[in-house]
Each structure stands twice: as structure tokens, then as C-alpha cells.
C-alpha positions as CSV (number, residue, x, y, z in Angstrom):
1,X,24.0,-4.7,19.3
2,X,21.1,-6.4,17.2
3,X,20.8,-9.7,16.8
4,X,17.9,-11.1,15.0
5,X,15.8,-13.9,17.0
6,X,14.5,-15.8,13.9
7,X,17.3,-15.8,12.1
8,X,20.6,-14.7,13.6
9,X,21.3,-12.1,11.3
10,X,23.1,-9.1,13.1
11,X,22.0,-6.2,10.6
12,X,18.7,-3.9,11.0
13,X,17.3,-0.5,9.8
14,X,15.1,1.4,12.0
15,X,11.4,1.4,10.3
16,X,7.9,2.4,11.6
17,X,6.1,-0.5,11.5
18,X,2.0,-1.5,11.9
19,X,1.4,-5.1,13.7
20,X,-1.3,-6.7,14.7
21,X,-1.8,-8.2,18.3
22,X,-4.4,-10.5,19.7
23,X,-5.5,-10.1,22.9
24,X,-7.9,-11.6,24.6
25,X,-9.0,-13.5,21.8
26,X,-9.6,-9.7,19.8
27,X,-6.8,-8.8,17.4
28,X,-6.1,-5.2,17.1
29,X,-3.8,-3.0,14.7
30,X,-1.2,-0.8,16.3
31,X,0.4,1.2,13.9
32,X,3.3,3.8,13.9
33,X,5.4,1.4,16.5
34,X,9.4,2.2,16.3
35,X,11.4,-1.0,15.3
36,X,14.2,-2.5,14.4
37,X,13.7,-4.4,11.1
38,X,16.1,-7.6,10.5
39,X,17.7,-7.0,6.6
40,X,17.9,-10.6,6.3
41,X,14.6,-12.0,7.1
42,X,12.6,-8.8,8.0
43,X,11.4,-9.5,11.1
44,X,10.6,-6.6,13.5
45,X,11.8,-6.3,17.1
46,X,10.7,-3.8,19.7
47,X,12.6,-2.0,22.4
48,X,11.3,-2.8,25.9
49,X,10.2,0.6,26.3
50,X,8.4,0.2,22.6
51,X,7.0,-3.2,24.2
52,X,5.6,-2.0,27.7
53,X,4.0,1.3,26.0
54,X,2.0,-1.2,23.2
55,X,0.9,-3.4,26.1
56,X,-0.3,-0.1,27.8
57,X,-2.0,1.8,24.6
58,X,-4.0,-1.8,24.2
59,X,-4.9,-2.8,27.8
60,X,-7.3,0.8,28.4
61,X,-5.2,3.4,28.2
62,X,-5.5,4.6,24.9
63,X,-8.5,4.8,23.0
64,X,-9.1,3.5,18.9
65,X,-8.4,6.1,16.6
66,X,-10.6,3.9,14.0
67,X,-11.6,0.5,13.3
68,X,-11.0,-1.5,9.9
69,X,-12.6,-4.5,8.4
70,X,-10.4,-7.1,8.1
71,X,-9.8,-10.1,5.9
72,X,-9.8,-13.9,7.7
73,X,-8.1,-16.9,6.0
74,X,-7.5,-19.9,7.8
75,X,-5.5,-22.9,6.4
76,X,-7.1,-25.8,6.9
């Protein structure tokens, strides 16, 4: 059963989402990632075996299929 870990809510569709991950100081866009998608507050959660296969694509054992510029803001 869902239940959302920002806000409690217990509903969710299943979207394909894109997020962006730092690591090692580098952010990188995964995109195409199966989620659940909280329909109160629309925050997306992964399944573990979602989880451990992003932590594997971006720690060398996929490769880029492109690189895009990317807009920094920073609130100061």
C-alpha cells in the first residue's frame, strides 16, 4: 500500500518520471524512471528495485545517452 513520505497522503498514479541526482558533487538527469506519483502533493517514490538499478545506471554501468545544458539558480 502507498503511503506518501512528505505528506501522508495514501493515493498515487504510476507515471514515468525524469529526476535529477547529484553525485559526487555532478548532477545528472535520469529519465524514463517508473514511479509512483503522490496525487496530493506529487512527489515521486521509487520501488527498491527502481532505486538499486538508478544507483547502478549512474555509478559506471550505463553510459550517457546525451548531455544537456542546464540552468543554475541559487537563492541567496
Amino acid at each position: 500500500m502507498f503511503k506518501c513520505h512528505v505528506c501522508g497522503a495514501t493515493a498515487a498514479r504510476e507515471e514515468i518520471v525524469s529526476e535529477v541526482f547529484t553525485i559526487g558533487g555532478r548532477r545528472v538527469l535520469v529519465e524514463h524512471i517508473p514511479a509512483q506519483v503522490c496525487e496530493r502533493c506529487g512527489e515521486a517514490t521509487f520501488s527498491r528495485a527502481t532505486t538499486e538499478k538508478v544507483r547502478r545506471l549512474v555509478h559506471g554501468e550505463g553510459r550517457p545517452v546525451g548531455t544537456v545544458p542546464m540552468d543554475v539558480y541559487e537563492m541567496a
